[in-house]
N, C-alpha and C positions, 0 to 999 in steps of 0.2 A: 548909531553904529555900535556892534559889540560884535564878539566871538560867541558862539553861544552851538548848544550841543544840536544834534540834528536829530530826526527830522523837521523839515521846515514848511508850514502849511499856508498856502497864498490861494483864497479864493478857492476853488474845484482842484488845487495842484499842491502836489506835496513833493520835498526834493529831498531826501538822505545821501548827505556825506559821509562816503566812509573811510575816505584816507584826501591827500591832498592831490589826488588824482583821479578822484572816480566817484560820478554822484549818481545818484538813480533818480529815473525822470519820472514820476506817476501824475496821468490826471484822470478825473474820475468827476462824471457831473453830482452824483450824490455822495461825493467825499468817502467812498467805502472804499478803502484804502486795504492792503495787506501787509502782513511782516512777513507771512510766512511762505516756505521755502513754490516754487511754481517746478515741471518737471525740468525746466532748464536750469534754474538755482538750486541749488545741493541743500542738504539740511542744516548745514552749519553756515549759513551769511555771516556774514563777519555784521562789528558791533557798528552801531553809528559814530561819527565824530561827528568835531564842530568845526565851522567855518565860521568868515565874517559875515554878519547878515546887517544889510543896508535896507529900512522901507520904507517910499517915497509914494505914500498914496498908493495906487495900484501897480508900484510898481517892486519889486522883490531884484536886490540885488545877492549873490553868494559869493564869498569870496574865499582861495584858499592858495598859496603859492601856485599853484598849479594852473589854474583856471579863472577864470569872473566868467557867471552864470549870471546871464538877469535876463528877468519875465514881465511881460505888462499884463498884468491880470485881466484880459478883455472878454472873461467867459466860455473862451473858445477853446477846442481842443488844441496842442502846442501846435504852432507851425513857425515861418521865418518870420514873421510879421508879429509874433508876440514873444517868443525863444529866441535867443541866442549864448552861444558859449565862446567866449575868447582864451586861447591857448596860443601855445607857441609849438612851431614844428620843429624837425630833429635837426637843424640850421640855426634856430631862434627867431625865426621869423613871423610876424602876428598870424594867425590864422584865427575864422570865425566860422563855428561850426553853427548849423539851423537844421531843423527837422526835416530829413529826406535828401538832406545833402548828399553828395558821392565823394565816398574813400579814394581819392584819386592816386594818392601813393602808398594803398596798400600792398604788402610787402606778403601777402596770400597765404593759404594752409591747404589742407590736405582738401579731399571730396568722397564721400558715398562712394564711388566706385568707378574705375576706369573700366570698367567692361565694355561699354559702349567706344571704345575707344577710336575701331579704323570706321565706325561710323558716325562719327559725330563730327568729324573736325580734326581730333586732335583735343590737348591740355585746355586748350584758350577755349571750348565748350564751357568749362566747366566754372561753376561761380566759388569762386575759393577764398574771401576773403578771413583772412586773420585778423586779430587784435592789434598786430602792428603794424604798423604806418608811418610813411616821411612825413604825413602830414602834422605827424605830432597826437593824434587824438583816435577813438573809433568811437562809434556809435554799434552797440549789441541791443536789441530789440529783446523783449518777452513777448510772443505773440500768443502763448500760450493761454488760450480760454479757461484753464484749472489752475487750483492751488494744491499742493498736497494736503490731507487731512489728515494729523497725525493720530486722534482721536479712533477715526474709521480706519485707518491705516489704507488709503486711496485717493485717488484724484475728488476734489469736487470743484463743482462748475463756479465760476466767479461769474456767469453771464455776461449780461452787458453794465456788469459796477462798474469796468474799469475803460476805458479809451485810449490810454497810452501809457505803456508800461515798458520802460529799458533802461539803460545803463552805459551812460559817457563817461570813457575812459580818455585823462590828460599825461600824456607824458614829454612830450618834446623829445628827445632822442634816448630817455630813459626805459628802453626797454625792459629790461629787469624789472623794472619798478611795476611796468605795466603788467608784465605775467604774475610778479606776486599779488596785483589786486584783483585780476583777473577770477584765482583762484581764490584768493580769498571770500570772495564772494560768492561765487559759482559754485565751491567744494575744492577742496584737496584732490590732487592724484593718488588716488592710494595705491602702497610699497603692492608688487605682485611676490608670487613665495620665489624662492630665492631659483629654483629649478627652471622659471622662465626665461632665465640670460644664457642658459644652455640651447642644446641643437634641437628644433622639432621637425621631424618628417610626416610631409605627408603625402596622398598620391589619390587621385580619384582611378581607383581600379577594384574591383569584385576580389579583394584579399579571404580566405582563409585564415583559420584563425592561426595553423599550423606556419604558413607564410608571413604573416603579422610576425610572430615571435621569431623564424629564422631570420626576417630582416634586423631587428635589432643585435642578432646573435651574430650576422653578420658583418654589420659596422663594429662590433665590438671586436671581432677576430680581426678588424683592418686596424685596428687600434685607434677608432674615429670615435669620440666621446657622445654617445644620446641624451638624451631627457624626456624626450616627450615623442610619445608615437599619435598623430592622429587617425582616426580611419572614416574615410569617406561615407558619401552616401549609404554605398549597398550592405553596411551593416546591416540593412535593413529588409534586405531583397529588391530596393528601390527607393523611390522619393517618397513615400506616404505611409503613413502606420508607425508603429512604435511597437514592432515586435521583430526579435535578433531572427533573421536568416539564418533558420538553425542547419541549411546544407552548408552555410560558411562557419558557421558558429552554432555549433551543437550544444555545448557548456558553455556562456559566455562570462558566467565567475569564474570558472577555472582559468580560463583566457586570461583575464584582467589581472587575477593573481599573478600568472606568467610572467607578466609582462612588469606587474611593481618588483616580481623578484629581480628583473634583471634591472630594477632602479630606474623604470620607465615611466613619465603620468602618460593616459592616455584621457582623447576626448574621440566625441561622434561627431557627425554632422548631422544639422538641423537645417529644414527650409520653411519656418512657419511663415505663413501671405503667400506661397507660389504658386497663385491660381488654380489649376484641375488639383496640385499635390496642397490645398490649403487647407480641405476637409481630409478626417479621419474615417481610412475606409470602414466599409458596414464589415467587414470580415477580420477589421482589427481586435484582438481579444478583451481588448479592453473597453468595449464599449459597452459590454454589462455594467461596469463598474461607472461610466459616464451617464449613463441613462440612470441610474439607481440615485446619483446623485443630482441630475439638469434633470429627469423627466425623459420621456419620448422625443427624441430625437426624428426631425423630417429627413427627408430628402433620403428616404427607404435606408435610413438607420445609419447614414452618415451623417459627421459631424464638423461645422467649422467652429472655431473658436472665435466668442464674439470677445475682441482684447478690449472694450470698454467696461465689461460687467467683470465686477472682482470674482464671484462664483464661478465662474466659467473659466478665466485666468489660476484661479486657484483649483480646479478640478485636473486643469492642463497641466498646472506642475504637479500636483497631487498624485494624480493617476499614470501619468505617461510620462514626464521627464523625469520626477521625484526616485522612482526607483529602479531607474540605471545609475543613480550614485550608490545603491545600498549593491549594485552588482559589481562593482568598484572604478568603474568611470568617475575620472577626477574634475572633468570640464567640458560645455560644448562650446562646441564651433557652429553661430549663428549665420548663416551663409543665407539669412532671406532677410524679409522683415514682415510686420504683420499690416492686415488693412488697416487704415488708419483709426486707430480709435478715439481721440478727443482732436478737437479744431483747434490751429494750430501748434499742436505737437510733431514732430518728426516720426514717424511710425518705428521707423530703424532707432531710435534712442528708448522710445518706448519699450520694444522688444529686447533690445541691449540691458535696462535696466531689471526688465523679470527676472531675466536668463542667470545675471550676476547676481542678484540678490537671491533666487534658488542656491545658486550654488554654497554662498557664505552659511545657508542656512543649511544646507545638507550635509557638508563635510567642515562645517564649525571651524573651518580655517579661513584665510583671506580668498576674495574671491576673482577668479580670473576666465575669463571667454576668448574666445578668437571672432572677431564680428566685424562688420562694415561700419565704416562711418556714421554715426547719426547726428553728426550734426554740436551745434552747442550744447557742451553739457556729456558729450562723450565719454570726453577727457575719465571722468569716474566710473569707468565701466571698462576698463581695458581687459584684452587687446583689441588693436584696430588693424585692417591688411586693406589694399588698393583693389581686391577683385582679379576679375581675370582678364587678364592680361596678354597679348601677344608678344611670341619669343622673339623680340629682334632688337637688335643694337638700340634704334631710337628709344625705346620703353624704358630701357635699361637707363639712357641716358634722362629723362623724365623721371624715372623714379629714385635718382641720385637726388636730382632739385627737391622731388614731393619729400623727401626724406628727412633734408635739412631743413624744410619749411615745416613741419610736422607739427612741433611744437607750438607755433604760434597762434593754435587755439586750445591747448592743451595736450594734442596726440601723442603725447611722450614716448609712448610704447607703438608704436608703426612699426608695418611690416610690410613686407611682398612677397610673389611667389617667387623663388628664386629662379632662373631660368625662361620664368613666365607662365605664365598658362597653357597657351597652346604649342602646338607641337610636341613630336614626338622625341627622337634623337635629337635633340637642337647642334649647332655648330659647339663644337668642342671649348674652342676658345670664348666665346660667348657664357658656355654654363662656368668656366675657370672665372673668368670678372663678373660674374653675377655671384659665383657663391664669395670669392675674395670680400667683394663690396658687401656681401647680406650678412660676412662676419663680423663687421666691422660696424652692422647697425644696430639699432636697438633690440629688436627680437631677428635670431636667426631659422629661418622657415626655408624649408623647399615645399614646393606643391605642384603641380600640372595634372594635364587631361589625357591619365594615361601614356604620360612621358615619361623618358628614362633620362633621372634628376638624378640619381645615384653614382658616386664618382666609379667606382668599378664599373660600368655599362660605358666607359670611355678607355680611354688610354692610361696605360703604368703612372706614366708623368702628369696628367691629370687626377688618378688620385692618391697623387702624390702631394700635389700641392693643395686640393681639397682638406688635406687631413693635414698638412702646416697650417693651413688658414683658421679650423677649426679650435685647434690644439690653441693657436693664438691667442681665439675667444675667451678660451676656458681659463687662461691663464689671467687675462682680464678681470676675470671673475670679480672680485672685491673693490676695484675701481667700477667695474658699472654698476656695483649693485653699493656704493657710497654714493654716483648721482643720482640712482633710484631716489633715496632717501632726501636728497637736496631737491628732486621735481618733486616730491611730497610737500617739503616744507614754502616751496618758493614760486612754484612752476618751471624754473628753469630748465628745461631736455636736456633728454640724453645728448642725443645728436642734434649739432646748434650751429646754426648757420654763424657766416662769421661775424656779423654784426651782434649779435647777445655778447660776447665777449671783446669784441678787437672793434668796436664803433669808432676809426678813426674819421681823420675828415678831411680825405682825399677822397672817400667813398669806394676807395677800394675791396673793403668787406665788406659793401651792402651791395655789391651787383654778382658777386665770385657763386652762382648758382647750383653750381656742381663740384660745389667741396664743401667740408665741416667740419667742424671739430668735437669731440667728444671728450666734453668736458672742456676743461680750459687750456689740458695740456695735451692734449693728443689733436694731428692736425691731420686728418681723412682727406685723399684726393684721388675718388679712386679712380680707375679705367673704366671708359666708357665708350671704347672702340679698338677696332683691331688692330694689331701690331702693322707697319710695314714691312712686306713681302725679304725685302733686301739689308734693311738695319735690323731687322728684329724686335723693335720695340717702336712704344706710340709714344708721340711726343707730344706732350698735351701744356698747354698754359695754365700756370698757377698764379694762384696770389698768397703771399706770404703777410702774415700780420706780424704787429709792431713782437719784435725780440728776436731771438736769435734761434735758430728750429734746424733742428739736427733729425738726419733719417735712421729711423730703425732698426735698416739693415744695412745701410747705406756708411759711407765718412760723409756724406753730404753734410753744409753747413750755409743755410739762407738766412741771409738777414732780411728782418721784418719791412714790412709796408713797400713793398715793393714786386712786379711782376716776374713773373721768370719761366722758362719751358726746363720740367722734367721728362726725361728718360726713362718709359715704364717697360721694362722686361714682363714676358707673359705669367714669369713665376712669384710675381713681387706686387702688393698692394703699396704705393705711396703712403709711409705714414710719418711722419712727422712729430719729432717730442721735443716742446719747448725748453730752451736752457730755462734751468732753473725748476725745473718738475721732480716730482717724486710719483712714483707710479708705483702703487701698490699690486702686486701680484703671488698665483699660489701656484702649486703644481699639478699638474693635468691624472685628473683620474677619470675613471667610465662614466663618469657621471657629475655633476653636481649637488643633485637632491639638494636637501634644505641645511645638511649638518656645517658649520665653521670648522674650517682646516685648522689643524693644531699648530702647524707652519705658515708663515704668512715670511713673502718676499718684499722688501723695498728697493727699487732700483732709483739712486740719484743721479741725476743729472746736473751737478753742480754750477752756479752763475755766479762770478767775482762782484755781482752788483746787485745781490738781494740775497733775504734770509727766506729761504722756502720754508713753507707748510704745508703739509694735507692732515686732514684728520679722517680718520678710516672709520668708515662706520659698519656695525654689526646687530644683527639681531637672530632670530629663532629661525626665519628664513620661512615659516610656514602659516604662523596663526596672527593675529590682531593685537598682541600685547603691545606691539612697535606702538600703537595708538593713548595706551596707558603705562608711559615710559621703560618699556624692558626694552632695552637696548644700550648698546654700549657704544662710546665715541675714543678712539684711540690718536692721539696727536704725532703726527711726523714731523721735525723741523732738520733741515741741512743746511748746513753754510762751510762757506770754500773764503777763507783768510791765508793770504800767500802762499806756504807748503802745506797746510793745516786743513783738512777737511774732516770735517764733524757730524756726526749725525744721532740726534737723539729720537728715543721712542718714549712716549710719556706711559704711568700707569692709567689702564682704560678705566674712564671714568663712566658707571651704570652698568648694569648687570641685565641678564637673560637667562634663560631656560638651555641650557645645553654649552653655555658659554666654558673654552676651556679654561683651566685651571693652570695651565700650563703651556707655555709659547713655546716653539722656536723663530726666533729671525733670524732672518738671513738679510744682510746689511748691505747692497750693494752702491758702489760710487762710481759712475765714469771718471777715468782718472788717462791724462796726456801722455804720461811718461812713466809705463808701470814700474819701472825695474827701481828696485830699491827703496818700494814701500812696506813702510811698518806701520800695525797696527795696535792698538791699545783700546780697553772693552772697560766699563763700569759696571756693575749690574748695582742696583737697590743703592746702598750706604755704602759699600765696600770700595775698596780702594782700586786705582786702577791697575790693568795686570797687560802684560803684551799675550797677543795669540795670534794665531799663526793665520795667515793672509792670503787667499789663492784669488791668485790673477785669471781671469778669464773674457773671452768673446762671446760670450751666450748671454741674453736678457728675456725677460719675460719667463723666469720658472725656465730657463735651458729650451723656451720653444723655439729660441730667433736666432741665430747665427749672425753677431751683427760684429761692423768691422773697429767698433770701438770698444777700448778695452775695459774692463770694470775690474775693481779692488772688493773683494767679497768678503767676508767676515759671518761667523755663524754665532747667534748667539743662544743662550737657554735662559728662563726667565719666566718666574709665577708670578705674572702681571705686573714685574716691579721695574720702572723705571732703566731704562735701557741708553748707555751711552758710547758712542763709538768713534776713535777719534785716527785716522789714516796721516801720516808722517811722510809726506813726499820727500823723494832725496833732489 
């Protein structure tokens, strides 16, 4: 018996420990084993550990808090008769897992595509499981016939060296634990540029390019903040080719210029695998340049791409995708997938991974897509969206669940169309809780088929609340884009069902399927159906996790672990902030882009029974240095002692490219009883000094009108150490 470092070789079978929760299963009759990364595992696997290892003859036992793995060496490929893994579930209760067993309590992820949706059944079609599970354990398979060759820079065939190749993950009700090995293994999620947590539009309809740039110029004149414009198919003239519709688009630089001027990214659409549109027509201009390079092309000078052969994958971006970034398109939007090109690969991951990695190498920044699901191994390829969709209540309410289940195979970044897909004019109330809800999730998108998704094609009061819900987003800013940074380093999602955080053991956050929280302290419950006729609001059943969760806009006050029905007016998303939070927020301008605000907002929510923290994280917002340490972490701590509330901001410690030089904060504190609060300000070493205190109802950067009151405080400050101390009478 010893602890000894892994891997561990028994017979035809080799077993790597890499944490005390996650072993990789290999067997292989001629012992041709791999380290190196397969198209499902990312190029950075994490390192081996050690376990106990026990061997009794042919028999191999592994041991690590987690788990006991033991194998009978009987020659055979693994199955329940020579494998087994003993774990405990999210209860504590024994579980044995065996080769082919079924995830009985898994707790599911997203899918490829609901487009199939009123034909199939319904959600329960679809195979969706995630990494988590009540059972305590999952099994993630490598079915993938290739290894990457970093040499050749491409797939190469491992044949038949290998028989069983995957990865058992043990946690018991340690989730957390299981998403950071998940990724650690798999790859990282990487940081998207900072302009993706802004608003993107888009619309399958034959745009202009003069129409393209009034729409932007028009949500700007509504005072409704953009980022991102997409444009459909018929940039193209249709589904096939790779040359601009120049009756829509005559100049397509000048275009593209337009549109960064008004601080826009823009992407295209793409349908590479879509049957009759999978060949490159013979009248596409660029097929001199494809034949110059592959040879004679059949089928009378049309072309499909074979995605197995690196020449041909590299002519395709070379020739056709490559330079609509040099015309300044900043991303595509993959809305196909290709045939399949290696045995067991996902063809949609396959595609997913060219698309992203053109991009990083074209515009030498981080790189970002808009694409369908592919599967395991996604996760490093963002973004992802659910397909197309039909506009009706039920969807809505399915893509609440798919949303807070996202994460649990890494989908950090999920999206939807908002509204839906089909339909035209959809019900008024319907587009008001899908855009509320799509503000409030991880990427905000509209899209349909030729529907009018735009708040002005509705009512005053429609987009009126459109552009509160927005504004809300944008005010967000710096809190989602510090959980960005935390699903890089850990897996944990943006948007997170309530068990990641609140695993109590009544199991009231493990069944609450249509709410979440974002982040730890923000508690999402949106609408998911129509007001009634005569009260004017839905009344919907919640579940409140452990502490004390005060509304937004509301004086609402829930205490934790317990059920309860809120009262949702048409104009108000349920949101929820845990006592005890600090929510970092900036002020709303047209944009986001990539640059850091020179002002940055704290709003505390003070708790008599803990000292809160957030640390606020920052970087360049655009390129990869985040990965060779440029960025900076900034510490927020509050605490509330009898009349005394305090709140410091620490100096940010690590630097960036564009990082200011100089703050302002703005200090906010929810306080009971305003009248007769003073305040007192430290900066750096200097002594402290009184300054003057405005009481106000507004939070989030002035976007919320909410009925509790805050102690506000402004301060100025060249990154030095920030203290603020509020004197209740």
């Amino acid at each position: 018996m010893s602890s000894q470092k892994t891997p561990v070789v028994q017979g035809n079978a080799r077993f790597t420990v890499y944490s005390e929760g996650c072993v990789r299963l290999e067997f292989s009759h001629g012992r041709k084993f791999s380290t190196g990364p397969s198209l499902l595992v990312g190029r950075r696997a994490a390192k081996a550990a050690s376990a106990e290892v026990i061997r009794k003859g042919k028999t191999l036992t592994l041991r690590t808090p987690k788990f006991e793995l033991q194998y009978i060496d009987d020659g055979q490929v693994f199955s329940p008769e020579n494998l087994k893994i003993v774990h405990r579930n999210s209860t504590g209760g024994r579980m044995v897992w065996t080769p082919g067993k079924r995830d009985g309590g898994n707790l599911g992820t997203v899918t490829r595509s609901l487009d199939q949706w009123k034909w199939c059944g319904g959600p329960q079609h679809y195979p969706v499981e995630g990494i988590l599970s009540t059972d305590g354990g999952h099994f993630v398979g490598d079915d993938a016939k290739v290894y990457w060759n970093d040499e050749y820079d491409w797939p190469e065939c491992r044949g038949h060296m290998v028989q069983f190749d995957g990865y058992f993950f043990a946690y018991a009700n340690d989730y957390r634990g299981a998403l950071k090995d998940f990724v650690t293994v798999f790859g990282p999620v990487p940081m998207v540029p900072r302009w993706a947590f802004g608003f993107w539009y888009s619309r399958w309809y034959a745009y202009t390019d003069t129409e393209v740039i009034d729409l932007v110029k028009r949500y700007r004149k509504d005072d409704i903040p953009i980022d991102v414009m997409i444009i459909d198919t018929d940039w193209r003239g249709g589904w096939g080719g790779y040359d601009w519709n120049k009756k829509f688009f005559p100049n397509p630089r000048k275009a593209m210029k337009a549109l960064h001027d008004l601080g826009v990214q823009t992407s295209l659409n793409d349908h590479p695998g879509y049957d009759q549109y999978d060949a490159l027509p013979a009248n596409d201009s660029h097929i001199p340049e494809i034949e110059k390079r592959l040879g004679a092309l059949p089928h009378q000078g049309q072309w499909a791409c074979d995605w197995s052969r690196k020449p041909a994958v590299k002519a395709w971006c070379d020739v056709l995708l490559g330079p609509l970034f040099d015309q300044g398109m900043d991303f595509w939007w993959i809305d196909g997938w290709v045939k399949p090109p290696f045995a067991g690969t996902d063809s949609q991951l396959w595609a997913n991974r060219v698309y992203f990695e053109l991009t990083e190498k074209k515009t030498n920044k981080r790189g970002v897509i808009l694409a369908r699901w592919g599967g395991v191994g996604s996760h490093r390829y963002p973004v992802q969206f659910s397909g197309d969709t039909p506009s009706e209540w039920h969807m809505l309410q399915h893509q609440i669940e798919f949303t807070a289940r996202s994460g649990n195979l890494g989908a950090v970044y999920w999206s939807h169309d908002i509204g839906g897909f089909f339909g035209r004019k959809i019900d008024e109330e319907l587009f008001i809780r899908w855009s509320q809800f799509g503000a409030m999730s991880p990427v905000f998108r509209t899209h349909s088929d030729h529907g009018d998704r735009e708040p002005w094609k509705y009512s005053a009061a429609a987009k009126k609340l459109f552009r509160k819900q927005t504004r809300i987003r944008y005010s967000l800013a710096p809190y989602f884009y510090t959980l960005a940074r935390e699903a890089h380093e850990t897996g944990m999602p943006i948007a997170r069902p309530l068990y990641l955080e609140y695993n109590d053991n009544d199991g009231g956050a493990l069944w609450r399927k249509h709410q979440y929280t974002l982040g730890r302290d923000l508690l999402v419950i949106p609408a998911d159906g129509p007001v009634d006729k005569h009260s004017k609001v839905l009344r919907k059943r919640a579940y409140f996790p452990n502490g004390n969760w005060m509304g937004l806009e509301t004086d609402e006050v829930y205490h934790g672990m317990r059920d309860g029905h809120i009262d949702i007016p048409v104009e108000r998303i349920p949101t929820y902030v845990r006592e005890g939070a600090i929510i970092p927020c900036q002020r709303v301008g047209r944009n986001l882009g990539t640059a850091v605000p020179a002002e940055i907002q704290f709003d505390y929510y003070p708790s008599p029974f803990e000292t809160s923290e957030f640390v606020l994280y920052e970087d360049d917002g655009r390129t990869k240095d985040y990965e060779r340490g440029r960025f900076a972490r900034t510490k927020v701590s509050g605490r509330k002692q009898g009349k005394v509330i305090e709140l410091s901001v620490s100096a940010p410690r690590g630097s960036y490219d564009g990082m200011p030089k100089a703050r302002v904060y703005v200090l906010r504190s929810r306080v009971d009883r305003p009248r007769g609060v003073r305040a007192e300000v430290r900066v750096g070493s200097k002594a402290w000094r009184s300054v003057p205190c405005r009481i106000t109802k507004e939070c989030l950067a002035g976007t919320v009108k909410s009925r509790h009151s805050f102690c506000e405080v402004q301060v100025r400050s060249r990154n030095e150490p920030v203290r603020v101390r509020l004197l209740l009478a």
